[in-house]
DSSP file (Angstrom, degrees, kcal/mol; ACC not computed):
  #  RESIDUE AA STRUCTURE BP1 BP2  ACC     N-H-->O    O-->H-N    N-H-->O    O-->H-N    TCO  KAPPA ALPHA  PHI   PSI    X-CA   Y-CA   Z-CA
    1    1 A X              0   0    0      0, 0.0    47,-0.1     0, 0.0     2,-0.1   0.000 360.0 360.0 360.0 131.7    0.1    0.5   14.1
    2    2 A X  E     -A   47   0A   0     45,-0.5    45,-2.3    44,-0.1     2,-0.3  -0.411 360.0-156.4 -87.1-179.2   -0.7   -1.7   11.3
    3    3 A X  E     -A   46   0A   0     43,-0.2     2,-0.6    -2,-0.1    43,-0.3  -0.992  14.4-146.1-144.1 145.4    1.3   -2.2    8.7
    4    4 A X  E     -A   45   0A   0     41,-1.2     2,-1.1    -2,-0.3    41,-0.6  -0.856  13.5-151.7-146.5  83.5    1.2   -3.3    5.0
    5    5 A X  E     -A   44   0A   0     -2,-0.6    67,-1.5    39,-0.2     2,-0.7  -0.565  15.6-168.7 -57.2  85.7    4.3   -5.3    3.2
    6    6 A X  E     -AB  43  71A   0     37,-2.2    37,-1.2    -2,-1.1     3,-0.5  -0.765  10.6-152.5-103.0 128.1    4.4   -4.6   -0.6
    7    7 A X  E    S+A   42   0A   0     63,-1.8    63,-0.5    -2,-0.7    35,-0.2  -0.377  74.2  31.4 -73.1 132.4    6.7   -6.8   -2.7
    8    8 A X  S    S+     0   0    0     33,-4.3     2,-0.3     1,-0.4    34,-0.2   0.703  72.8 131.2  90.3  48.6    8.0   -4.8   -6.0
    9    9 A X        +     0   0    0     32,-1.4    -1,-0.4    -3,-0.5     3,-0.1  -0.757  18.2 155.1 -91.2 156.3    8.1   -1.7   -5.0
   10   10 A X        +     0   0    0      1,-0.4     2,-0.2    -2,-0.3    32,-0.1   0.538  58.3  24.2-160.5 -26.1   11.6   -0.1   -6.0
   11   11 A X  S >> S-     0   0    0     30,-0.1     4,-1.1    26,-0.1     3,-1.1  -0.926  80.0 -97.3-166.7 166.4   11.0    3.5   -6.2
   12   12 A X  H 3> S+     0   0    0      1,-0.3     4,-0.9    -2,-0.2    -3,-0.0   0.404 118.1  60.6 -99.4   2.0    9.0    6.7   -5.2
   13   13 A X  H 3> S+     0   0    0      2,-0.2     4,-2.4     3,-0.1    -1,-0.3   0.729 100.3  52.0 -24.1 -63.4    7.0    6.3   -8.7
   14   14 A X  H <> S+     0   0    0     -3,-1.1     4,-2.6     2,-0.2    -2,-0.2   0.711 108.4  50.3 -83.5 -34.1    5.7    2.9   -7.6
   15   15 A X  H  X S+     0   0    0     -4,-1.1     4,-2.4     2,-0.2     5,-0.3   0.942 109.6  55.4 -71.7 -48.1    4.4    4.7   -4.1
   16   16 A X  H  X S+     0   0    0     -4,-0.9     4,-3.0     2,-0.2    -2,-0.2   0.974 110.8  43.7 -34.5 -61.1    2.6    7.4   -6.5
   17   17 A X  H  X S+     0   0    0     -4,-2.4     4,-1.5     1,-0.2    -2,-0.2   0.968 112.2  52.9 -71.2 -42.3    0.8    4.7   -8.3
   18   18 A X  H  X S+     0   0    0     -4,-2.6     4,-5.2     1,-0.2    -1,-0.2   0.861 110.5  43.1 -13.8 -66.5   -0.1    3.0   -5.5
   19   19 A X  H  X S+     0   0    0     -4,-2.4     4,-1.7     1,-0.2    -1,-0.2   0.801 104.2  66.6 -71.0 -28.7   -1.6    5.6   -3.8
   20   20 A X  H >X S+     0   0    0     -4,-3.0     3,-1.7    -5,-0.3     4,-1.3   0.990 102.8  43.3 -55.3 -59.7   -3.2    6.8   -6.5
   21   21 A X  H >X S+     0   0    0     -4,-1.5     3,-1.5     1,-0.3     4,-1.3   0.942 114.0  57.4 -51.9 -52.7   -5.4    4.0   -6.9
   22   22 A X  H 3<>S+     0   0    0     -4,-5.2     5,-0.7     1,-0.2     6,-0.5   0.702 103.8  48.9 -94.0  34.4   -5.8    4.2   -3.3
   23   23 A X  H <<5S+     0   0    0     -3,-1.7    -2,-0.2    -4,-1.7    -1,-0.2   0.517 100.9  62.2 -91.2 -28.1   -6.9    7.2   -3.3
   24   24 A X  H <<5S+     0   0    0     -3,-1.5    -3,-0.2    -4,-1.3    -2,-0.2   0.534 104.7  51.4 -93.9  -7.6   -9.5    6.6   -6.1
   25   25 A X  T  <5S-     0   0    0     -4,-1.3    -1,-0.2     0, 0.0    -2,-0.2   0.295 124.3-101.5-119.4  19.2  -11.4    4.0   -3.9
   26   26 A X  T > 5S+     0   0    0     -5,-0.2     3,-0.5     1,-0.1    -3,-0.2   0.345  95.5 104.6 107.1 -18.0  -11.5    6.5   -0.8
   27   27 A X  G > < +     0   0    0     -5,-0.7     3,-0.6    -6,-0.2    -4,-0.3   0.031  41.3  95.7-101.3  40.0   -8.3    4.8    1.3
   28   28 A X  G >  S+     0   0    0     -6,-0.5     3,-0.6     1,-0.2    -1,-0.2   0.661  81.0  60.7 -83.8 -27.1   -5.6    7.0    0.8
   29   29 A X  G <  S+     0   0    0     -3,-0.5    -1,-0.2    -7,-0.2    -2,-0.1   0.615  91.0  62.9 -83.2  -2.6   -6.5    8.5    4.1
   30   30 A X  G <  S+     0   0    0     -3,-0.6    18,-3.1    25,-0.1     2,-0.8   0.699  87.6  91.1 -87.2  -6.4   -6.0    5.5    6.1
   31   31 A X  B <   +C   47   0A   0     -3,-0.6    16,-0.3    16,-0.3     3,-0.1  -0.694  45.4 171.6 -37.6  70.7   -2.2    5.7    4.9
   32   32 A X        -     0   0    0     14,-1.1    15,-0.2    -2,-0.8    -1,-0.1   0.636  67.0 -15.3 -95.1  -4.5   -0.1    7.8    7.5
   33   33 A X        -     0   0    0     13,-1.5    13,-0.5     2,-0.0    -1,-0.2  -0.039  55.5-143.3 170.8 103.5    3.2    7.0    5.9
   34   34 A X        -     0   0    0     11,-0.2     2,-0.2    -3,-0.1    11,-0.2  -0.594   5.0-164.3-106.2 164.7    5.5    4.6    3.2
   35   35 A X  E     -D   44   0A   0      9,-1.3     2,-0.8    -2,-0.1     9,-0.7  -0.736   9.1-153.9-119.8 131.2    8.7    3.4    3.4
   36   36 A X  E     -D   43   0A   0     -2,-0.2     2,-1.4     7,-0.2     7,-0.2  -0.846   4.2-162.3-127.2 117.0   10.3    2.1    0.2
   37   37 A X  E >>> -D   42   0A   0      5,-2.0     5,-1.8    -2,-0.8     4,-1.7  -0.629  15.6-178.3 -65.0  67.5   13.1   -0.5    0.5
   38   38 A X  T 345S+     0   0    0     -2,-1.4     3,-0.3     1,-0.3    -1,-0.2   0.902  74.3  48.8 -61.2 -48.5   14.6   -0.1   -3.0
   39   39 A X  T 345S+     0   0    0      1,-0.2    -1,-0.3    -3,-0.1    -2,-0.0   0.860 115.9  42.2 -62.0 -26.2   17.2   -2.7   -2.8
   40   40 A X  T <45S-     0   0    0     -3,-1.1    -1,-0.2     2,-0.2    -2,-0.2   0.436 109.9-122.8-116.0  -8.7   15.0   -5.4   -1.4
   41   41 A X  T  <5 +     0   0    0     -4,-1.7   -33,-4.3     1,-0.3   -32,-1.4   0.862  67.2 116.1  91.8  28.0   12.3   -4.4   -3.8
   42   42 A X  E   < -AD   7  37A   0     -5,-1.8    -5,-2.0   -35,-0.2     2,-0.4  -0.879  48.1-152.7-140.3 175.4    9.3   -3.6   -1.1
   43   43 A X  E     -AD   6  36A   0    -37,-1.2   -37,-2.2    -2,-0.3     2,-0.5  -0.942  12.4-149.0-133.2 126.1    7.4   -1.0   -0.1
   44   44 A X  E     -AD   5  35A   0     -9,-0.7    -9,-1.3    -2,-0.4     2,-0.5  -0.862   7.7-163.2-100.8 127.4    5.5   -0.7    4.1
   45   45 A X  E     -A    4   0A   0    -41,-0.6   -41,-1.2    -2,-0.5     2,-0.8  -0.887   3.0-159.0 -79.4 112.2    2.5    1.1    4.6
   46   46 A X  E     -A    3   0A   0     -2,-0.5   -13,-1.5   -13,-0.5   -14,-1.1  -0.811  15.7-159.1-102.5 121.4    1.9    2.0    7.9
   47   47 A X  E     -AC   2  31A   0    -45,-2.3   -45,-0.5    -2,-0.8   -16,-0.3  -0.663  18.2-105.8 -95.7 163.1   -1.7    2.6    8.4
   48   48 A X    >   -     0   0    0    -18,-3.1     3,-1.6    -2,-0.2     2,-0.6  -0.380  37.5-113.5 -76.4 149.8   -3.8    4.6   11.2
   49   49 A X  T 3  S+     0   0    0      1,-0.3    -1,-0.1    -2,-0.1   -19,-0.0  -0.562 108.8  75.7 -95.7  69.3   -5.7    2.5   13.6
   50   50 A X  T 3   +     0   0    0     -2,-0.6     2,-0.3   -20,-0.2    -1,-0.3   0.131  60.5 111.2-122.5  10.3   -8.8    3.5   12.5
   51   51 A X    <   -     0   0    0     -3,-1.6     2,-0.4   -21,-0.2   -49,-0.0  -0.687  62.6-149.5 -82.4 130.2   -8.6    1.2    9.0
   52   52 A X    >   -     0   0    0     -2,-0.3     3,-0.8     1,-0.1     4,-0.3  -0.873  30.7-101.6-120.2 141.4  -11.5   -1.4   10.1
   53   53 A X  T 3> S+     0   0    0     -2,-0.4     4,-1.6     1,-0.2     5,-0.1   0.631 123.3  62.5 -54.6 -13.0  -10.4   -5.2    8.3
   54   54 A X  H >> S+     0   0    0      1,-0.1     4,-1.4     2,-0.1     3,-1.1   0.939 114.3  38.5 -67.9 -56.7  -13.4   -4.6    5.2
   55   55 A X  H <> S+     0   0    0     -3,-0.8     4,-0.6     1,-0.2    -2,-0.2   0.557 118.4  46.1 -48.8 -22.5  -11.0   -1.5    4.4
   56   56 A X  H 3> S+     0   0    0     -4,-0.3     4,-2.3     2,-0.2    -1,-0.2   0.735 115.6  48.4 -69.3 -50.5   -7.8   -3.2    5.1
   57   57 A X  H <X S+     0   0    0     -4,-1.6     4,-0.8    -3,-1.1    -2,-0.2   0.731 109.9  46.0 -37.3 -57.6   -8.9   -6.0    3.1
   58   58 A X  H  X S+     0   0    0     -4,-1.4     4,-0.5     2,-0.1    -2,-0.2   0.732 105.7  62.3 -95.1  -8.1  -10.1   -4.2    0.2
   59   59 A X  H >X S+     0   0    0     -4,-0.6     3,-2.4    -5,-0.2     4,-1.0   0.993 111.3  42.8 -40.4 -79.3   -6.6   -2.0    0.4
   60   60 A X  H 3X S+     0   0    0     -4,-2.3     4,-2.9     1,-0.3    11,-0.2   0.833 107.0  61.8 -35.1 -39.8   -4.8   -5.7   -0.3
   61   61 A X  H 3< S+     0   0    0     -4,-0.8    -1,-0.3     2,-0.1    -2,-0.2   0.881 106.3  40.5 -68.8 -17.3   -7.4   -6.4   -2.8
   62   62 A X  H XX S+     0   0    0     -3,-2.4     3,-5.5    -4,-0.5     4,-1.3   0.938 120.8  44.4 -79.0 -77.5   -6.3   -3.3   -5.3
   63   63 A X  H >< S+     0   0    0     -4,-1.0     3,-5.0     1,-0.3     2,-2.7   0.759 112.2  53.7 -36.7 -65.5   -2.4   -3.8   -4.8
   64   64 A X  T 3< S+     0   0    0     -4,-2.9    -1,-0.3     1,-0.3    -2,-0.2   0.333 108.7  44.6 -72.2  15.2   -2.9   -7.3   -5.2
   65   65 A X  T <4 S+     0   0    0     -3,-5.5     2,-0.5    -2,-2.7    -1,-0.3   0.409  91.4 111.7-133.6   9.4   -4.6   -6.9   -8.4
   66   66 A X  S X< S-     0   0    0     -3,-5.0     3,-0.9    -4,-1.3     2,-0.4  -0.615  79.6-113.6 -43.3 108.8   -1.8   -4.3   -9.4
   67   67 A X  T 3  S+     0   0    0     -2,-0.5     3,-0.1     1,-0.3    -2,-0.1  -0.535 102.2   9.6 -75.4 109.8    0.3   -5.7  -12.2
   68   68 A X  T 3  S+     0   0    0     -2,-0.4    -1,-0.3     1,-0.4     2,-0.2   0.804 119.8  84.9 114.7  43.9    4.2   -6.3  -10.8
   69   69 A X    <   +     0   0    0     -3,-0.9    -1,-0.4    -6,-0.1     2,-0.3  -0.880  48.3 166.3-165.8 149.9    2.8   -5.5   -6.8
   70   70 A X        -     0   0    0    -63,-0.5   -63,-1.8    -2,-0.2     2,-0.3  -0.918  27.5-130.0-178.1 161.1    1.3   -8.0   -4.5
   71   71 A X  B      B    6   0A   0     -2,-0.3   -65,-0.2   -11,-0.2    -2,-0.0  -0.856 360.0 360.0-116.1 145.2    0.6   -7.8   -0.5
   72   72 A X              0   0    0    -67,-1.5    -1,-0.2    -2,-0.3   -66,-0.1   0.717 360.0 360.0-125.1 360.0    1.6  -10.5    1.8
């Protein structure tokens, strides 16, 4: 399964907005399920192996242009 490390995530608020966005460019269904690390301030997406790398890619590129979020 892949999976998707995002730093300054804290809280189940921060997975909402997230998703929202991806959800407004069509990848919210490659999602199957996040984790939020509150103390350590991240959040893991484990995605379905059917996200092919332009969709993977352009997932990184939306967090990563998320203000206080960033993928590594």
């Amino acid at each position: 399964m892949t999976t998707l490390t995002v730093e300054g995530m804290h809280c189940d608020a921060c997975k909402k907005l997230i998703m929202m966005e991806l959800e407004d460019a069509g990848l919210d269904t490659y999602v199957e399920n996040v984790t939020v690390a509150s103390t350590e301030k991240k959040g893991i997406f484990q995605l379905n192996e059917a996200i092919d790398e332009d969709s993977l890619e352009k997932m990184k590129s939306i967090i990563n242009a998320m203000d206080g979020y960033s993928v590594e």
